[in-house]
C-alpha positions in Angstrom: -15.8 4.5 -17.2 -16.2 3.3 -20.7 -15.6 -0.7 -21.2 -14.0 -1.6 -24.7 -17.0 -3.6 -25.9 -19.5 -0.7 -25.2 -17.8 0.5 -28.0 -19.6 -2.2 -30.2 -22.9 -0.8 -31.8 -26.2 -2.3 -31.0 -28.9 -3.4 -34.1 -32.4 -3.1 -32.5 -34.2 -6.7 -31.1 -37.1 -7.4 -30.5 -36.5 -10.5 -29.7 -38.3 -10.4 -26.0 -37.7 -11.6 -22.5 -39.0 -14.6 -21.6 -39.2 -16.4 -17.9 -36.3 -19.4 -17.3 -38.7 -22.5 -16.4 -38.2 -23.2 -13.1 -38.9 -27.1 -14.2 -36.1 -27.0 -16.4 -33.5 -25.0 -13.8 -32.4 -24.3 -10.6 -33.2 -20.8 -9.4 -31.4 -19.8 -6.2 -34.3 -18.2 -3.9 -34.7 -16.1 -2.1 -33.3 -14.1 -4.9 -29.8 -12.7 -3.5 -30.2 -9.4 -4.6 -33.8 -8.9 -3.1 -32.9 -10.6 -0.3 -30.9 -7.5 -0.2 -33.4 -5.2 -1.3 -33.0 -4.5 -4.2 -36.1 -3.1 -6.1 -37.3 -4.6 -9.3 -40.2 -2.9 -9.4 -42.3 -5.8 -9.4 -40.2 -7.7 -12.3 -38.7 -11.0 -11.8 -34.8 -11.4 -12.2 -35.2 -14.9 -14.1 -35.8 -13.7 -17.3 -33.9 -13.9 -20.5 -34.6 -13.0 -24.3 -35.9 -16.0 -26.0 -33.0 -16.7 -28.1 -30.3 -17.0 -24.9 -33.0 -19.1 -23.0 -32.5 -21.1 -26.0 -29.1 -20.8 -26.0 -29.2 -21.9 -22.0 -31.6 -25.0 -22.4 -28.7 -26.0 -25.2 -25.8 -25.6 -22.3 -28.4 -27.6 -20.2 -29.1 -30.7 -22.3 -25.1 -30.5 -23.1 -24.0 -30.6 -19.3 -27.0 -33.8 -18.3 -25.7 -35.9 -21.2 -23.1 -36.2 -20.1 -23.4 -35.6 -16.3 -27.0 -36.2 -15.2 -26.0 -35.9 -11.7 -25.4 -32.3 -12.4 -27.6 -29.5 -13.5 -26.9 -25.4 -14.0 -28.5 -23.5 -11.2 -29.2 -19.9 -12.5 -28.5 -17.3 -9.5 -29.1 -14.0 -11.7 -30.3 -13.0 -15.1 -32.2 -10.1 -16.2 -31.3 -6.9 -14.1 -32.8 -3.7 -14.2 -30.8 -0.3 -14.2 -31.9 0.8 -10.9 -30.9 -2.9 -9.7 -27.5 -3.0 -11.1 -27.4 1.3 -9.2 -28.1 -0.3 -5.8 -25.5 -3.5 -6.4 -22.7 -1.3 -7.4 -23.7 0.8 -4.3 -23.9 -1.8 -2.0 -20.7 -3.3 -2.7 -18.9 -0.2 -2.4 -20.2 0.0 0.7 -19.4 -3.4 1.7 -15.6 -3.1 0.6 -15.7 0.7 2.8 -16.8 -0.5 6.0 -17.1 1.9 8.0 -13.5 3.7 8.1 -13.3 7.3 6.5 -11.2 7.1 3.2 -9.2 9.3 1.8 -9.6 10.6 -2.4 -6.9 8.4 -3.5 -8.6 5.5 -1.3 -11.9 6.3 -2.7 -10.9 6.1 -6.1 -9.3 2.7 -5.5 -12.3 1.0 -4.7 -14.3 2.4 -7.3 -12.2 0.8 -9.2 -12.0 -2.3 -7.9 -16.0 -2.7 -8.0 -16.3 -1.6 -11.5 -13.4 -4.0 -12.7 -16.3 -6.4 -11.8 -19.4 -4.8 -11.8 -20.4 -3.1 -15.1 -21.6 1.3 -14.6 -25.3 1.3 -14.3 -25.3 3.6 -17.3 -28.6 4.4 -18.4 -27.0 5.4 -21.9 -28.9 3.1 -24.9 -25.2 2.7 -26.2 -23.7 1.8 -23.2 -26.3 -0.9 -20.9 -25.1 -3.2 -18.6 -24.7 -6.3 -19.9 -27.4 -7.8 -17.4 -29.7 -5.1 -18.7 -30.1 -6.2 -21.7 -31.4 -9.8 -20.8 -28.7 -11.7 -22.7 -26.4 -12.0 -19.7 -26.4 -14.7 -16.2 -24.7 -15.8 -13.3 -24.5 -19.6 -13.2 -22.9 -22.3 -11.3 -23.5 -25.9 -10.9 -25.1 -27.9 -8.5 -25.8 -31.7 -7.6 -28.9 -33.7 -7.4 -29.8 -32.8 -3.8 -29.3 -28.9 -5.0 -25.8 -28.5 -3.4 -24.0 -25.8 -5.4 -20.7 -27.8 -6.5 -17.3 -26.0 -5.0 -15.6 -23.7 -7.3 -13.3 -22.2 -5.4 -15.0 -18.6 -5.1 -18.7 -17.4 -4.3 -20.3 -15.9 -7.0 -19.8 -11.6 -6.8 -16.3 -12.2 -4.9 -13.8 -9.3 -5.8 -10.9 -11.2 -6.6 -8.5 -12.8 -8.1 -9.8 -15.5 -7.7 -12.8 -15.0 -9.5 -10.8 -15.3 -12.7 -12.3 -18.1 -14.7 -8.4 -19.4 -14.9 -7.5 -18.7 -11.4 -6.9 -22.3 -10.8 -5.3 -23.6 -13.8 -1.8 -24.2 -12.9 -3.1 -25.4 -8.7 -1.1 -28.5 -7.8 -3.7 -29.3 -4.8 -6.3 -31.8 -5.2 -9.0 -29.3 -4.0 -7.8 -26.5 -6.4 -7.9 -29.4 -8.8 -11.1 -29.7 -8.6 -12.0 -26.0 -8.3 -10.8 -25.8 -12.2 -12.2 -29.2 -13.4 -15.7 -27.6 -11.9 -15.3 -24.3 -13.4 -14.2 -25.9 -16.6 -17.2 -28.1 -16.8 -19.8 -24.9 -16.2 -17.6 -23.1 -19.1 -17.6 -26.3 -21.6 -21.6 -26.3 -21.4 -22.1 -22.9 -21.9 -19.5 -22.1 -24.7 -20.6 -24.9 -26.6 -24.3 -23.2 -27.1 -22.5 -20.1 -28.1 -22.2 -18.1 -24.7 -19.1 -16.4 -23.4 -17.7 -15.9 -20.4 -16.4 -12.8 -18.6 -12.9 -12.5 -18.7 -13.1 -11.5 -14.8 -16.1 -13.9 -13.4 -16.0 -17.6 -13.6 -20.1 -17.2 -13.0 -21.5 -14.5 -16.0 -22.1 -15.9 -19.3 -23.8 -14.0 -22.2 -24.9 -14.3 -25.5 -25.6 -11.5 -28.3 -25.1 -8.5 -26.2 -22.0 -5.8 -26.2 -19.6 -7.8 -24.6 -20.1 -11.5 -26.4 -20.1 -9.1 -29.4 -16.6 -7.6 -28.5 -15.2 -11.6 -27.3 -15.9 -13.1 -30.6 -15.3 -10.3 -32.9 -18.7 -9.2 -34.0 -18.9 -5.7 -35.4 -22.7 -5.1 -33.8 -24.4 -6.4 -30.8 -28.2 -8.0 -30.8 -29.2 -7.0 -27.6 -29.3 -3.5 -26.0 -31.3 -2.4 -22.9 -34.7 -3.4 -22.3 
């Protein structure tokens, strides 16, 4: 299942991954996804290539000037292949349950996961965007390290995991969903990030799909 953007040629990096300063961010740990069990064979999942960390400490000094009682907590970044496998997996498996499914049935999940989870291909052309280390799941949280409600956990399947899901709400806590969402978004597309058109959380810079967003005719980052 071939994306649009994975369309967009990548020009080889070597720009390289570094570690997100925990002194600077907020990491969520335990990590979710090892919590899980996922493998990354001894690699940690807050890394990014040093020209997005950039890019991040930018969003970061952005959001605290103008809100120091706020700060981006960083729940994901750098994902290996085999990690991005046993997501996809597992979340299949948690929208199955346990009922047997028919082919059509089948077929409707898969879809519904990969609307919001990229194919772990291991094709250079094609990575996942999280692969490439140019691509993270934020969200925002407060001084005492309270995530700040934005109507929808990070990895929902959902509508209401569109970035815009809340724009037209008419309730004060809908309200305030948005105004979140649209704070987290104003911080990160000022230092040159995008966001996924599915997932208020996943920003990137420089790889296939920030590439295909603002029109680029070649990607900077490919699997690393």
């Amino acid at each position: 299942m071939t994306k649009p953007y994975q369309r967009i040629p990548i020009a080889t990096s070597d720009d390289p991954l570094v570690p997100i300063p925990a002194g600077l961010f907020s990491l969520v740990t335990p990590h979710p996804y090892m919590a899980l069990g996922a493998d990354y064979g001894g690699r940690s999942p807050y890394f990014l290539r040093r020209r997005v960390l950039d890019k991040l400490i930018q969003a970061q000094n952005f959001l605290r000037a103008a809100h120091p009682e706020f700060q981006i907590q960083i729940f994901d970044a750098y994902r290996p292949i085999p990690v991005q496998q046993f997501m996809v997996d597992y979340t299949f498996t948690q929208l199955k349950g346990d009922r047997p499914l028919t082919p059509p049935e089948t077929a409707q999940i898969w879809e519904q996961v990969l609307q919001f989870w990229a194919v772990p291909s291991r094709d250079p052309a094609t990575p996942p965007p999280h692969s490439t280390g140019a691509a993270l799941d934020v969200r925002l949280v407060n001084r005492a390290q309270e995530p700040l409600p934005m109507g929808g956990e990070i990895d929902d399947i959902g509508d209401r995991s569109y970035p815009d899901f809340y724009a037209a709400a008419t309730t004060p806590p809908e309200q305030q969903y948005h105004h979140n969402r649209q704070l987290l978004r104003q911080a990160m597309e000022q230092a040159g990030f995008v966001i996924h058109p599915n997932e208020w959380w996943h920003f990137s810079y420089g790889d296939q799909l920030w590439a295909w967003q603002t029109q680029r005719a070649i990607a900077h980052y490919g699997r690393i």
